[in-house]
C-alpha positions as CSV (number, residue, x, y, z in Angstrom):
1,X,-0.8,-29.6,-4.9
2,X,-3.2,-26.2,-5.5
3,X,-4.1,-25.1,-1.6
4,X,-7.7,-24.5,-3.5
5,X,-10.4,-26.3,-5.0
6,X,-13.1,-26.1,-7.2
7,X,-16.6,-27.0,-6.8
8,X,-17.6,-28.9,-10.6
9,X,-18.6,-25.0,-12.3
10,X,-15.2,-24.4,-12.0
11,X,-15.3,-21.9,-8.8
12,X,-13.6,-21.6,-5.9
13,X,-15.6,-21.6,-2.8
14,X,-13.5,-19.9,-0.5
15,X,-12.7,-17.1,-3.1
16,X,-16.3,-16.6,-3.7
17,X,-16.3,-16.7,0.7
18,X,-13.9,-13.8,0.1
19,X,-15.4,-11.8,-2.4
20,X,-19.0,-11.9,-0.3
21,X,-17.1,-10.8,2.5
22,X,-15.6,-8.2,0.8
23,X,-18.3,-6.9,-1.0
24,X,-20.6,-6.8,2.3
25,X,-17.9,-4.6,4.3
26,X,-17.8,-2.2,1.3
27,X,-21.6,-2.1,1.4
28,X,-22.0,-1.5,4.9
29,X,-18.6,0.7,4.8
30,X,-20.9,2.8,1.3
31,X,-24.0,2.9,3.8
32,X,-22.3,4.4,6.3
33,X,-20.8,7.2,4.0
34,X,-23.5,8.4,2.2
35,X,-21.7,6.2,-1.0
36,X,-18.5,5.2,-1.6
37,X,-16.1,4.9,-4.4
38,X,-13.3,2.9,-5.1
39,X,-9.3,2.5,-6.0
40,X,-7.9,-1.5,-6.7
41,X,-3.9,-1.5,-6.3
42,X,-1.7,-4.3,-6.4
43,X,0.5,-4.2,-3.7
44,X,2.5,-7.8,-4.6
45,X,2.4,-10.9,-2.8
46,X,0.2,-9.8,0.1
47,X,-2.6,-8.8,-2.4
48,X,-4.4,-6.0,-3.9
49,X,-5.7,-3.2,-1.8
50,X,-9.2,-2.0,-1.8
51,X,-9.5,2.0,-1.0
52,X,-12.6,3.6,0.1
53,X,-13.7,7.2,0.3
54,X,-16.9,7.9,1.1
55,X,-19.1,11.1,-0.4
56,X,-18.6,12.5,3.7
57,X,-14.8,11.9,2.8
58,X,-14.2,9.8,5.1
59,X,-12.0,7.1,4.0
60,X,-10.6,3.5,4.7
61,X,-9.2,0.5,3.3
62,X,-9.4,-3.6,3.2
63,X,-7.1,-5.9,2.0
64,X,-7.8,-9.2,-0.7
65,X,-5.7,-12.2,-1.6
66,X,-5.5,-11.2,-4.6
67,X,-6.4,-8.4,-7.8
68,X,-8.7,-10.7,-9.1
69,X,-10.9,-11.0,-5.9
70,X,-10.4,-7.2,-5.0
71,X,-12.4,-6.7,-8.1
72,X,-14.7,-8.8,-8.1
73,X,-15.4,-7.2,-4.6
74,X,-16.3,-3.5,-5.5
75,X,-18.1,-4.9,-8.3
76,X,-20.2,-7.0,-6.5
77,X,-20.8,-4.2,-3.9
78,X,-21.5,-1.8,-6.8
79,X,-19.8,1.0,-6.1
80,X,-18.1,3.5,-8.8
81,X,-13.7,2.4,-9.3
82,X,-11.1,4.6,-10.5
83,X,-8.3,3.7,-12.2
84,X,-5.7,5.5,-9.9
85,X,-5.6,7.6,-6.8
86,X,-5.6,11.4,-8.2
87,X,-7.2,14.2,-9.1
88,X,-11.1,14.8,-7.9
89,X,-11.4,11.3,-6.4
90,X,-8.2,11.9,-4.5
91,X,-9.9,15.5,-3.7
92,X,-12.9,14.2,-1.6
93,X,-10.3,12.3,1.4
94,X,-11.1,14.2,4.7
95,X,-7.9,13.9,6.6
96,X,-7.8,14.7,9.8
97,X,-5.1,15.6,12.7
98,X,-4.4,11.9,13.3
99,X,-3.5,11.2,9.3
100,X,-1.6,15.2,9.4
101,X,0.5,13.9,12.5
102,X,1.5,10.1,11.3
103,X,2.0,11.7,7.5
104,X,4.1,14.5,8.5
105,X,6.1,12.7,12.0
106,X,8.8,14.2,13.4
107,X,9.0,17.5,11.6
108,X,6.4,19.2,12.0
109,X,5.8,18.0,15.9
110,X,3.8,14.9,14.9
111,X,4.6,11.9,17.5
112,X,7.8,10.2,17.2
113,X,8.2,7.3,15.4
114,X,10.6,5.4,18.6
């Protein structure tokens, strides 16, 4: 038996639960930036993952059930989605010592990894 059901339009209500939920923390995530924009990639059985960057650069991420939610999500929340994770959209990420130290580890003196 399906672990969801539908109300009689043929929706889920949990995944629309989702998607709201979604959509409002990439809203209030956009507010708080100045804008955001957005990257959907699946990432298998644990979902799709939403990436953020905001026009300050800042950046996060959230995770959906599933691709189909995830964009559904940054629709829904209006922002602008690229198809991949390069070139000028890649460009405006603000990384800072924390990201240099956990990306980079042992070899350049980051903390170990123990």
């Amino acid at each position: 038996m399906a672990d969801t059901q539908q109300d009689g339009n043929g929706t889920d209500p949990k995944a629309e639960r989702t998607v709201a939920r979604l959509a409002r923390r990439i809203e209030t995530f956009a507010a708080a930036h100045g804008g955001a924009e957005a990257q959907v990639a699946y990432i298998g059985e644990r979902g799709s993952r939403i990436v953020l960057v905001g026009e300050d650069g800042d950046w996060g991420d959230l995770v959906a059930p599933g691709q189909e939610i995830a964009e559904q999500a940054v629709a829904r929340a209006g922002v602008t989605v690229h198809e991949s994770f390069d070139g000028e959209f890649a460009a405006k990420v603000r990384t800072g010592p924390y990201e240099w130290s956990r990306m980079a580890g042992i070899q350049v003196g980051g903390p170990r990894n123990t």
